[in-house]
N, C-alpha and C positions, 0 to 999 in steps of 0.2 A: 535570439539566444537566451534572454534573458526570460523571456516565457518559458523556456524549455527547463531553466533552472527550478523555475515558481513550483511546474510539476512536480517535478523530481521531490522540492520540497514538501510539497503536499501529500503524494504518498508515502512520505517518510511518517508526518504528521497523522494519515491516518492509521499506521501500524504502532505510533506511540501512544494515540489518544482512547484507542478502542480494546476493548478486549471481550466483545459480542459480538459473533458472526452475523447473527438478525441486523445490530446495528452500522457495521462495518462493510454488508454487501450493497445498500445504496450509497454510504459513500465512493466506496470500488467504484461503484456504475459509473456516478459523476465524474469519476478522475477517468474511468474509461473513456466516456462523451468527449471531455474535452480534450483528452489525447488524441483522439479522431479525428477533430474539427483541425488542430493543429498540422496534424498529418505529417508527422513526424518519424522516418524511418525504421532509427532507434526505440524510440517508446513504444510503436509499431511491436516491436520483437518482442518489448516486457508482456505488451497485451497478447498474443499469441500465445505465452509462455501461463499466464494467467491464465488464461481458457484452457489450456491443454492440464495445469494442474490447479483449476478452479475449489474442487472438493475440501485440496489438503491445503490452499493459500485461505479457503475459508478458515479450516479447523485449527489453523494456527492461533485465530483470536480466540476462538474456546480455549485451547492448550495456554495461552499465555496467562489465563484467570486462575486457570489450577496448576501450572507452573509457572512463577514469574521469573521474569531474566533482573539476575540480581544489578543492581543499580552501583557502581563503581565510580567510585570519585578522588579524582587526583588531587591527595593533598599538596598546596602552597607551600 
């Protein structure tokens, strides 16, 4: 379970660190690989969901450079 989490967290990490398609499609790949090997149901479905709209999950890291999502922080 706690691998399952590690991913989770990982493609979080590469939708917040990237905002280059070029550089952002071998990490994809990597978090794809190692969802595979784990053979995990669920992740299973995100990767399915990825292939079927691969183009627009790329164009999102272009889109994030020329519009960033504004950064929001709870004042204490």
């Amino acid at each position: 379970m706690k691998e399952f989490y590690y991913l989770a967290l990982r493609l979080g990490k590469i939708y917040s660190d990237y905002d280059n398609k070029d550089v952002a499609r071998p990490k994809l790949a990597l978090w794809f690989n190692q969802v595979e090997q784990w053979n995990c149901e669920e992740f299973n479905t995100v990767i399915k969901t990825f292939q079927s709209h691969y183009d627009r999950v790329l164009n999102f890291f272009n889109d994030k450079r020329i519009t960033p999502v504004p950064n929001y922080s709870i004042a204490s």
